[in-house]
N, C-alpha and C positions, 0 to 999 in steps of 0.2 A: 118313481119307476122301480118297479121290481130289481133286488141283485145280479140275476141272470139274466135278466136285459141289458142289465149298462153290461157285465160279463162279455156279454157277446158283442155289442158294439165296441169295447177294447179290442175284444181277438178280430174285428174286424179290420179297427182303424189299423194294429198292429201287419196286420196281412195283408191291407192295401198300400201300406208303407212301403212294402217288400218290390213293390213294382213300380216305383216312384226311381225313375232313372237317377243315377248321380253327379251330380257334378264334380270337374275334374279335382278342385282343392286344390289350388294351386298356390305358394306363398304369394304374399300381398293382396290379397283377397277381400274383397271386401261384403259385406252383409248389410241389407238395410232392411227396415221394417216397417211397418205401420202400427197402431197404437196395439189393435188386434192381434196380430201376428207376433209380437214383441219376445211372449216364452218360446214359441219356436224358433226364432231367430237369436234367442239370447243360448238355449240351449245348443245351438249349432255353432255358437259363438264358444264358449264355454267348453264344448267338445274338441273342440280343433286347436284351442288354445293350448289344454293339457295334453296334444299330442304332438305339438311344437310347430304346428305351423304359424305363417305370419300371418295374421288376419285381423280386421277391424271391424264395428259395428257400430252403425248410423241410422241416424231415420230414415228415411224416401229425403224428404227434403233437405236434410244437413247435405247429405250424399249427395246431391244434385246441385247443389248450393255451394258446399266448401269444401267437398273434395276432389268429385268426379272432373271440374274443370281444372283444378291444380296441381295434380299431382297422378301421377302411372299407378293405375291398379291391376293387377294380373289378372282379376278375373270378378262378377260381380254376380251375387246372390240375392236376388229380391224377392221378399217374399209377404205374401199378403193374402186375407182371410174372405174381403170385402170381393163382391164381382163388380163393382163401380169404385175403384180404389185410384182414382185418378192421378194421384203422389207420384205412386205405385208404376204405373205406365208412363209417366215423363221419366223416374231417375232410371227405368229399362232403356226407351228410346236413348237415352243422352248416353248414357255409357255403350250401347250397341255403334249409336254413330259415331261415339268418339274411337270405336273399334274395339272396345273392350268384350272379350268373350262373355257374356250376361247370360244366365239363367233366371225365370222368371217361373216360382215357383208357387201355383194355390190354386182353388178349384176354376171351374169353371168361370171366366169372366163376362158380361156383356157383350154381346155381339160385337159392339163396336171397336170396344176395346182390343180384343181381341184380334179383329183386323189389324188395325194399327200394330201390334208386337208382330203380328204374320211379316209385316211387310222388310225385316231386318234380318241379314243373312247369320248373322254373329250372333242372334239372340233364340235361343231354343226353350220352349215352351213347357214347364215340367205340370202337369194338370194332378191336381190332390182330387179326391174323393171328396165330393160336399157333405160328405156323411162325417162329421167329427175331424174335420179338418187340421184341426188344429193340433190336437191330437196326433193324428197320419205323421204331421209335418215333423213334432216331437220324436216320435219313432221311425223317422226318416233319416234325422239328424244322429239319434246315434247308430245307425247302419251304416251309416257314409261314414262315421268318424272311425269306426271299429278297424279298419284295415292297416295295423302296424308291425312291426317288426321285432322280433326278440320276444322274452318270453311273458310280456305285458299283451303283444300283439294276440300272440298262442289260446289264451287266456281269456280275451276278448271275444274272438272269434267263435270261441266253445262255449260262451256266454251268448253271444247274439244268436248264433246257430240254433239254439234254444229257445227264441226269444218268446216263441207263441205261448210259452209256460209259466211266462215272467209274472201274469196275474194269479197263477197259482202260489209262487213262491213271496207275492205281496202280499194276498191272501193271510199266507200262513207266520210272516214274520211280522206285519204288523196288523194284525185283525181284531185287536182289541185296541189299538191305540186311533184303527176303522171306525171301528164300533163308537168309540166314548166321541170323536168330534162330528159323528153325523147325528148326532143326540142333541149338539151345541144349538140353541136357537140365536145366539150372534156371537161374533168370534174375529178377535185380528191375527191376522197373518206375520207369523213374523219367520225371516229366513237368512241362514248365511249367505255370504258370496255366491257359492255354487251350488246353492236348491235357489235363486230368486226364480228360476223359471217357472220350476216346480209350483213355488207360494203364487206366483202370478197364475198360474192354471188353474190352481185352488181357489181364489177369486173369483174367475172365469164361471166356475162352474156352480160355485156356492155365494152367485151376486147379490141374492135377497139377504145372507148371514152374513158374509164375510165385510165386515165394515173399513176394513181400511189394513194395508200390506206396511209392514216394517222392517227395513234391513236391520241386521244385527249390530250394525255401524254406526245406527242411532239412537243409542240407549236412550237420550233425555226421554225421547217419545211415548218411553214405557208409563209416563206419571200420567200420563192422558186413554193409558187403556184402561175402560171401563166394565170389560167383558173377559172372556175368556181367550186365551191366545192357542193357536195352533202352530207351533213348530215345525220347519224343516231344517236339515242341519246335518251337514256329512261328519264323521269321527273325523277324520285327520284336519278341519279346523277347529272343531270346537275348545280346544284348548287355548284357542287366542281370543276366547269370550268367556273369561271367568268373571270378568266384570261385572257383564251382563247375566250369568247365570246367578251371581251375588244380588244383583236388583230387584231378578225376579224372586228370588225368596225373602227379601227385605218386602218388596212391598206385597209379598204373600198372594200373585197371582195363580188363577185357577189356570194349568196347559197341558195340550195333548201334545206332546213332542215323541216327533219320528225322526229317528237318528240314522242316518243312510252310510255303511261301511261296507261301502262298495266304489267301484271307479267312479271319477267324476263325468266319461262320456254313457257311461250305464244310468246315473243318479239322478237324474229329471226326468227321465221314461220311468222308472218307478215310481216315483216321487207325482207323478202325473197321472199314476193309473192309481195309486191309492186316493189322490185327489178325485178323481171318476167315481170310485167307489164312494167316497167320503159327500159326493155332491148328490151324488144319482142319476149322474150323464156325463154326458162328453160333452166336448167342446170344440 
């Protein structure tokens, strides 16, 4: 796919986020996901976290399984990519009836399915754009998170405010580090804490290259890559993987590393459109 095609499918996913209602965020919140869905859900996880609310993240079935019967959750975030995601529609229903205010968040689903969430008064229906869903969901997740207080809040705000620019400014700060991993004919994934969404997107999108995602948690792993590795990785942890930046030049691997010094509810929306760029689609 041409550059100025996936381009524009960004600024679209990005502008159809924009109309993607939000949920309240309430502490005690919970997020669950399906396999698909996991970087949107991880990034909405990971947003909310660094802006101090209380929230958690589960599968569809952990969540329906071992928490939603045991324990008070304020409010529940389901989200999924699939329109037959069956998980998906049980851990909705059981927190709906259990009275939990549920948002149920992804494109359009099966007719049927779709009835069954109508029929719950507690459960409101947020519909994504089939068009790079997953994507949308990414840049939904830091809109919702961006509304804080003080002069982190200030800052945010005149960041998102912007946002439809964001592939221009991705564009221009890392376009050669673009350039050298969409060149890679295979390549592992390797990411800190807070890009795993990011590298999981990057997967997504580059599924015939990208052979297999590494956290930076699991150095042994690096004696088993046989290719080239693509980095994600924010400044303010990288200093807790000197380790690991020691291993990679011990065993003198080839990598494209994109270094993200920016906020962590900003850093997988970028991190996700250079991925775009870097695959030649969305996702």
């Amino acid at each position: 796919m041409l550059s100025s095609d996936v381009e524009n499918q960004v600024k679209e996913a990005i502008e159809a986020a924009g109309s993607v209602q939000k949920p309240k965020l309430l502490d005690d919140m919970l997020i669950t996901y399906s396999y698909d869905s996991l970087p949107a859900a991880r990034a909405l996880y990971i947003s909310l976290i660094s802006s101090g609310v209380r929230v958690a993240l589960a599968s569809h079935t952990e969540a329906s399984t071992l928490i939603i019967p045991y324990r008070d959750v304020g409010e529940v975030v389901v989200m999924s990519v699939s329109s037959k995601d069956s998980r998906a529609i049980r851990v909705a229903e059981e927190a709906a009836m259990m009275g939990t205010l549920t948002y149920f968040v992804a494109p359009p689903m099966d007719e049927t399915l779709e009835a069954r969430l109508s029929r719950h008064d507690n459960l409101e229906r947020l519909v994504v754009s089939p068009r790079a869903p997953l994507l949308t969901m990414m840049a939904a997740a830091t809109l919702w998170s961006s509304d804080l207080k003080g002069p982190r809040g200030t800052r945010l705000r005149a960041e998102v405010a912007d946002i439809n620019n964001s592939i221009t400014w991705v564009l221009s700060r890392y376009g050669k580090e673009i350039g050298e991993a969409s060149r890679l004919s295979n390549f592992t994934a390797l990411y800190g804490p807070s890009l795993a969404p990011g590298s999981l997107y990057l997967c997504r999108v580059c599924a015939d290259r990208c052979r297999d995602t590494i956290s930076m948690d699991e150095p042994d792993r690096l004696s088993k890559v046989g290719d080239s590795l693509v980095q994600m990785i924010s400044t303010v942890e990288e200093h807790d993987y000197m380790d690991v930046e020691l291993e990679i030049r011990l065993r003198r691997l080839s990598r494209v590393k994109l270094e993200f010094n920016v906020d962590p509810i900003t850093a997988n929306l970028y991190a996700a459109i250079a991925a775009s760029l870097i695959g030649g689609r969305t996702a």
